[in-house]
C-alpha positions as CSV (number, residue, x, y, z in Angstrom):
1,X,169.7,108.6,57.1
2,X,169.8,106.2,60.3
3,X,173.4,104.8,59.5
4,X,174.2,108.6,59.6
5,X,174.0,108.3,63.2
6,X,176.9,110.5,65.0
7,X,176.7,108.4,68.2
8,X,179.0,105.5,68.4
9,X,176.2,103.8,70.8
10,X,173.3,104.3,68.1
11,X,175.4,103.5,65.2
12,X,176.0,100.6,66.8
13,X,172.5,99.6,68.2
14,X,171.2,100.8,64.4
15,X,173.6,98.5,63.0
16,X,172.2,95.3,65.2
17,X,168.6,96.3,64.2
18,X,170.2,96.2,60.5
19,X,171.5,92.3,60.9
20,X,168.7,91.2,62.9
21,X,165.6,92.6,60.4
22,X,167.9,90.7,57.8
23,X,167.7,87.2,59.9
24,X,164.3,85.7,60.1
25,X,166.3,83.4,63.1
26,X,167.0,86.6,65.3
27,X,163.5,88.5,64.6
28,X,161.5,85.3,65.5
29,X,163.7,84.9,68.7
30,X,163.5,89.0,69.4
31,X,159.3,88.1,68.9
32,X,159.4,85.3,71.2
33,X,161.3,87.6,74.5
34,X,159.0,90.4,73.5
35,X,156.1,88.0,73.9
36,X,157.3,86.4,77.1
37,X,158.4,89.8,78.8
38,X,154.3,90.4,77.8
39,X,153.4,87.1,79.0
40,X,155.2,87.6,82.4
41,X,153.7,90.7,83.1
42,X,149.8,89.8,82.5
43,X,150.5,86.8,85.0
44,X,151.8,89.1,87.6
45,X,148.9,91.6,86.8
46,X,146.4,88.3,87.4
47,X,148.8,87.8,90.6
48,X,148.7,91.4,92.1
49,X,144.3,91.5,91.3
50,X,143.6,88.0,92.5
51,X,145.6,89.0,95.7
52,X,143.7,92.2,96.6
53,X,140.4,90.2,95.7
54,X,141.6,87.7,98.5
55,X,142.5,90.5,100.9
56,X,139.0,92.0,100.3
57,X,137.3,88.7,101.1
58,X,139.3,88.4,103.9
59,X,138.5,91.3,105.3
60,X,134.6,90.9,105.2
61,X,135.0,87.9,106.8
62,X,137.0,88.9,110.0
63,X,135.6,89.0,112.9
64,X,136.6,93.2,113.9
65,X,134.8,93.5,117.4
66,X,137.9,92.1,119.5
């Protein structure tokens, strides 16, 4: 049904998913970005929260009655 795919574009991306599910090589590799693009964006999560907690504590402490 998939390789019925009208759309050169698909045909051609459903193809790629074809060789790549058949190569233990290329899924492992496709696991390992997936994992890092996840990776990457927990850290800058961590980042972005442990910044605001700074900015918070920062705030308390400043002195505001200049």
């Amino acid at each position: 049904m998939l390789k019925q795919a009208e759309v050169p574009a698909i045909s051609k991306a459903i193809d790629g998913l074809y060789v790549m599910n058949d190569n233990d090589r290329l899924k492992e590799l496709a696991r390992m970005r997936e994992k890092a693009m996840h990776d990457r964006a927990s850290e800058l999560e961590e980042a972005i929260l442990t910044g605001m907690e700074r900015g918070r504590a920062e705030g308390r402490t400043v002195d505001h009655s200049q």
